[in-house]
C-alpha positions in Angstrom: 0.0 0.0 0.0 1.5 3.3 -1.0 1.3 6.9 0.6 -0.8 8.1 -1.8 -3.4 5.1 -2.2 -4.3 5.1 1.5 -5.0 8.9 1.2 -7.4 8.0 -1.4 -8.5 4.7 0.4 -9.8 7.2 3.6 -10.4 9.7 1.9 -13.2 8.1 -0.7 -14.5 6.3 2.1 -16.0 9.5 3.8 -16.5 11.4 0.2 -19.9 12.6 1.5 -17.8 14.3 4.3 -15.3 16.3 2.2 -16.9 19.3 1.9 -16.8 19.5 5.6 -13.5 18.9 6.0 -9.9 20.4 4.8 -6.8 18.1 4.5 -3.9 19.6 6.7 -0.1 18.2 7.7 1.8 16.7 5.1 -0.6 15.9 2.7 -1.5 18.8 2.3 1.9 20.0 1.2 2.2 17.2 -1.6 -1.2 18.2 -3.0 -0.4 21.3 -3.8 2.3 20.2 -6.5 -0.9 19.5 -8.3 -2.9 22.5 -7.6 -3.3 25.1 -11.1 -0.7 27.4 -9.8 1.8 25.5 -9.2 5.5 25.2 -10.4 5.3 21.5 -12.4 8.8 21.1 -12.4 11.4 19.2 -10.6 10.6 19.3 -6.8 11.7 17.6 -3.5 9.4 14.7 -1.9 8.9 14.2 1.6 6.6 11.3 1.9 3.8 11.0 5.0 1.8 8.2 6.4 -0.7 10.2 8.7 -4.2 11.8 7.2 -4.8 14.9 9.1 -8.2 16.3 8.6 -9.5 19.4 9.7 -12.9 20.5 10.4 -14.6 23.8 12.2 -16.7 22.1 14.4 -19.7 20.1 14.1 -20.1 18.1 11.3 -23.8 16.9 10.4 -24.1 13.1 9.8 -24.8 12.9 5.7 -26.8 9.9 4.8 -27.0 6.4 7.0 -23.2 6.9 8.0 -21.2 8.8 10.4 -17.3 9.6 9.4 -16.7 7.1 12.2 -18.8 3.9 10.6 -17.4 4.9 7.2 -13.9 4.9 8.3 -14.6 1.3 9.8 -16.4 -0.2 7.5 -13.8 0.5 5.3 -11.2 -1.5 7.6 -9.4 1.6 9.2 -10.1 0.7 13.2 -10.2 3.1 15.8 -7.3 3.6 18.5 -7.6 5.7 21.6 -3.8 7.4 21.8 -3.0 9.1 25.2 -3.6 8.6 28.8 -5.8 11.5 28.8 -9.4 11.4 30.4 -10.3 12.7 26.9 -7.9 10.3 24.4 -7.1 11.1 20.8 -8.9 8.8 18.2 -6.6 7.7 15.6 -7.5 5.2 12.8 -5.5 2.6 11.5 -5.8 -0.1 8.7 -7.0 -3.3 10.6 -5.0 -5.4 7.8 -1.6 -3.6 8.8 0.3 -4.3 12.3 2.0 -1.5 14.0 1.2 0.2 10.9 2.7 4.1 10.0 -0.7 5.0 8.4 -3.5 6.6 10.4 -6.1 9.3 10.2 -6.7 11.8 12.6 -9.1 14.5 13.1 -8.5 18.3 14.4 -10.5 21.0 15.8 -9.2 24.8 16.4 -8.9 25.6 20.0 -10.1 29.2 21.1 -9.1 30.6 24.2 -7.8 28.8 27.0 -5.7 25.2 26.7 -7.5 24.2 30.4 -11.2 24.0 30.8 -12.9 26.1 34.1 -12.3 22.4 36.5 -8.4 22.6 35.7 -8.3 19.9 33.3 -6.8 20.2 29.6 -9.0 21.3 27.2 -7.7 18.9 24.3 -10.6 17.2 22.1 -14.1 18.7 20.4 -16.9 16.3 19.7 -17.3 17.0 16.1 -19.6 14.0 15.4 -21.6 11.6 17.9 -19.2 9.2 17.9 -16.4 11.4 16.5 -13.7 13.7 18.7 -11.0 15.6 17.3 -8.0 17.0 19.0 -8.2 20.8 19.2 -4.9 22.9 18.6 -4.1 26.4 18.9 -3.4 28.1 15.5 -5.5 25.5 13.5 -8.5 28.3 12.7 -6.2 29.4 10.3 -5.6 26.8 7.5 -9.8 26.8 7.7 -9.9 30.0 5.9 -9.9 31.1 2.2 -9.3 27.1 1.9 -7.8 25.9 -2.3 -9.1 22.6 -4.1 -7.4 20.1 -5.5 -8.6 17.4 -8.0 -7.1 13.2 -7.4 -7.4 12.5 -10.7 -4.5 15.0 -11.0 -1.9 12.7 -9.6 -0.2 10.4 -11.5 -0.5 7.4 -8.8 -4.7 8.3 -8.9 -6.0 8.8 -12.8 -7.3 5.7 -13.3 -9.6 6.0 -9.7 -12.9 8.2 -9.5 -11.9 11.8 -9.1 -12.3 13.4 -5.7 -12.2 16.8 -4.8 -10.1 17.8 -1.9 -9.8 20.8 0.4 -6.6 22.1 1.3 -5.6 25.4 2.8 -4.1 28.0 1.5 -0.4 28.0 1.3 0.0 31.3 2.9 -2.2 29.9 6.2 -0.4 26.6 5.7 2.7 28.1 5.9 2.1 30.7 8.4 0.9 27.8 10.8 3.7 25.4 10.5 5.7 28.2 11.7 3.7 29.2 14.6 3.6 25.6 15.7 7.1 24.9 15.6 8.0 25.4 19.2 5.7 23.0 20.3 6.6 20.3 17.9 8.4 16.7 18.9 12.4 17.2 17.2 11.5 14.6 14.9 7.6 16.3 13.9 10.0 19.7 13.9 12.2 18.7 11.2 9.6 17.6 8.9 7.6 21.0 9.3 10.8 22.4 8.0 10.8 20.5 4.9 7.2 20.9 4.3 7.7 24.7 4.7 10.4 24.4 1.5 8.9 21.9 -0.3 5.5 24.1 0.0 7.6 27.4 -1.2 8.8 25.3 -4.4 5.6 24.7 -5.7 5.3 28.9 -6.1 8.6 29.5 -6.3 8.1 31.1 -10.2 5.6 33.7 -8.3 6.2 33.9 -4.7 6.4 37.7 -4.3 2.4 37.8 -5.9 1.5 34.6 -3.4 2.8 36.2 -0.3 0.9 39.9 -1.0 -2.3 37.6 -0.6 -1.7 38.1 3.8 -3.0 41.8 2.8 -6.4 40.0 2.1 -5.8 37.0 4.3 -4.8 38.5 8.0 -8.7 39.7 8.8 -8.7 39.8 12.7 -6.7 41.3 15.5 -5.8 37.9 16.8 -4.2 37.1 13.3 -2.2 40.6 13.0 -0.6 39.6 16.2 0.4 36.1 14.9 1.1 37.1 11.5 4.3 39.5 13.4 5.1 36.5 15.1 5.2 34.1 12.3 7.8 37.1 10.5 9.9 37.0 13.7 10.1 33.3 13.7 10.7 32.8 9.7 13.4 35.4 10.8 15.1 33.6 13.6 15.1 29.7 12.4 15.3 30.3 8.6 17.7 33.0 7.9 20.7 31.6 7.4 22.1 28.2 6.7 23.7 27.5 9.2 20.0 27.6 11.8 17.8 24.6 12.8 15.4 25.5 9.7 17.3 24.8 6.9 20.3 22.5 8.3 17.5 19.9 9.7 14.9 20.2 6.8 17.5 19.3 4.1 18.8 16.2 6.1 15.2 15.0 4.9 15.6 15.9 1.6 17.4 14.6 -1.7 19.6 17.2 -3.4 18.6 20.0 -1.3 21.1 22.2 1.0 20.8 24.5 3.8 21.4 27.2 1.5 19.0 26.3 -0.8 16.0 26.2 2.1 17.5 29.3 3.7 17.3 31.2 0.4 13.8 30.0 -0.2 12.2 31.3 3.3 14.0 34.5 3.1 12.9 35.4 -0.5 9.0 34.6 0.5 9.5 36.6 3.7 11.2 39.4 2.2 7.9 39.7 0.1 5.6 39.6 2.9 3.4 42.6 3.7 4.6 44.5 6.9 3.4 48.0 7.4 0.1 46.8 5.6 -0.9 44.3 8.7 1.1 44.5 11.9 
C-alpha cells in the first residue's frame, strides 16, 4: 500500500464528508504540486503516512453513515492514543500491524488550553461518535481554503476523481511556523521540509502569493500572529547554518541548507509588513 493510495482509500471512504473537512499536515503539502498554480517542475518529496483532517466544528451526519462507521467499515479501526481522560482517536488499517498509516481529526482551539475544573482542554466532539484534538493556531488553515482534484496525480488517474480541500499556502505556511516550538524534534524537522517543499511549488511567483496576507490576515488575533510568524521565519530560517534549513534538508534529496534558507528568506522578504502589523 503506497502513501498516496491510502489517502485516497480514507479519503473516498467519507467522500460525502469532504466538503466539511480540509486536509492539513503533510498531505497537504504534496497536494499542492498539483494545484493550477503550481511550479510543475522538478521538486523535492517528503513522503507521509498520517491523514490529518481538519474541520470547524460540528459536522452533520450525511446519509445512514457517520465519518466514524465509514472509516470502519472500510477497515481503518479506531485507536484511543493518550492517557488523557479525553484520548485522541486515531485510525488505523486493521489489515496492517504496528502500521505508519492513520487518520486523525483536528479542531481549532479558542481561548484557553484548560477548561474552568483545571483539566486540559484537548478534544471537540465533532460528530456523535467522533472527537478531534483541538490545537491552537489550527482556525487558520480553515480560511480562504484551495481545491485540489485526485485525478490530477499520477499514482490516482485511473480512480474516480475526488475533490479535496486544502488550505491555502499562505495559512499553511504561516501555521507550521507558529507551531514549531511545540513540535516533537523529529515532527519539527519535517515541518521544515514541508515549509520548503510548499515554497517550491510557487517559487516562479512567490512575491504575488505572499501579498495575498493583505487579504488574508482579517482579525486582531491574526495581525498579532502574523508578526510572530515574521519573527520566527526570521530567527530559524535566515541563514544556513540555523535549525530550519540545516535539519529540513537532512530530509531531503539534493537539497542544501542554502537552498531552504534562500527559499524562506525570498517569501519573507515579500511579505506585507506596514500593511498588517
Amino acid at each position: 500500500m503506497t502513501e498516496i493510495k491510502f489517502l485516497y482509500r480514507a479519503l473516498k471512504s467519507i467522500e460525502p464528508y469532504l466538503q466539511d473537512l480540509i486536509l492539513v499536515g503533510g498531505f497537504a503539502s504534496l497536494l499542492y504540486s498539483v494545484h493550477e498554480k503550481t511550479d510543475k517542475g522538478d521538486n523535492p518529496l517528503l513522503i507521509t503516512y498520517d491523514v490529518d483532517l481538519a474541520s470547524e466544528g460540528e459536522v452533520a451526519i450525511k446519509g445512514e453513515k457517520s465519518i466514524h462507521e465509514s472509516l470502519e467499515d472500510e477497515g481503518l479501526k479506531c485507536e484511543l492514543v493518550g492517557k488523557f481522560e479525553e484520548p485522541i482517536l486515531k485510525y488505523y488499517p486493521t489489515e496492517k500491524t504496528d502500521s505508519e498509516y492513520y487518520v486523525e481529526f483536528l479542531a481549532p482551539l479558542f481561548g484557553s488550553e484548560t477548561k474552568r475544573n483545571g483539566k486540559p482542554d484537548l478534544t471537540q466532539k465533532i460528530q456523535k461518535d467522533l472527537s478531534a484534538q483541538k490545537l491552537r493556531y489550527l482556525d487558520l488553515l480553515l480560511h480562504d481554503t484551495w481545491t485540489v482534484h485526485t485525478s490530477n496525480l499520477s499514482d490516482l488517474q485511473e480512480y474516480p476523481d475526488l475533490a479535496i480541500k486544502l488550505p491555502h499556502p499562505c495559512m499553511y505556511i504561516m501555521q507550521k511556523m507558529l507551531t514549531l516550538s511545540k513540535r516533537q524534534p523529529l515532527d519539527r524537522n519535517k515541518d521544515y521540509a514541508y515549509i520548503y517543499q510548499t515554497l517550491t511549488y510557487f517559487r516562479k511567483d512567490l512575491k504575488s502569493l505572499a501579498h495575498e496576507y493583505e487579504k488574508l490576515i482579517s482579525n486582531i488575533t491574526w495581525r498579532k500572529w502574523y508578526s510572530r510568524f515574521l519573527d520566527i521565519a526570521l530567527e530559524v530560517f535566515d541563514s544556513p547554518v540555523k535549525d530550519g534549513p540545516v535539519e529540513g534538508s537532512q530530509l531531503l534529496d539534493d537539497v542544501t541548507p542554502q537552498m531552504i534558507s534562500s527559499a524562506v528568506m525570498n517569501f519573507v522578504s515579500n511579505c506585507p509588513k506596514t500593511q498588517i502589523v
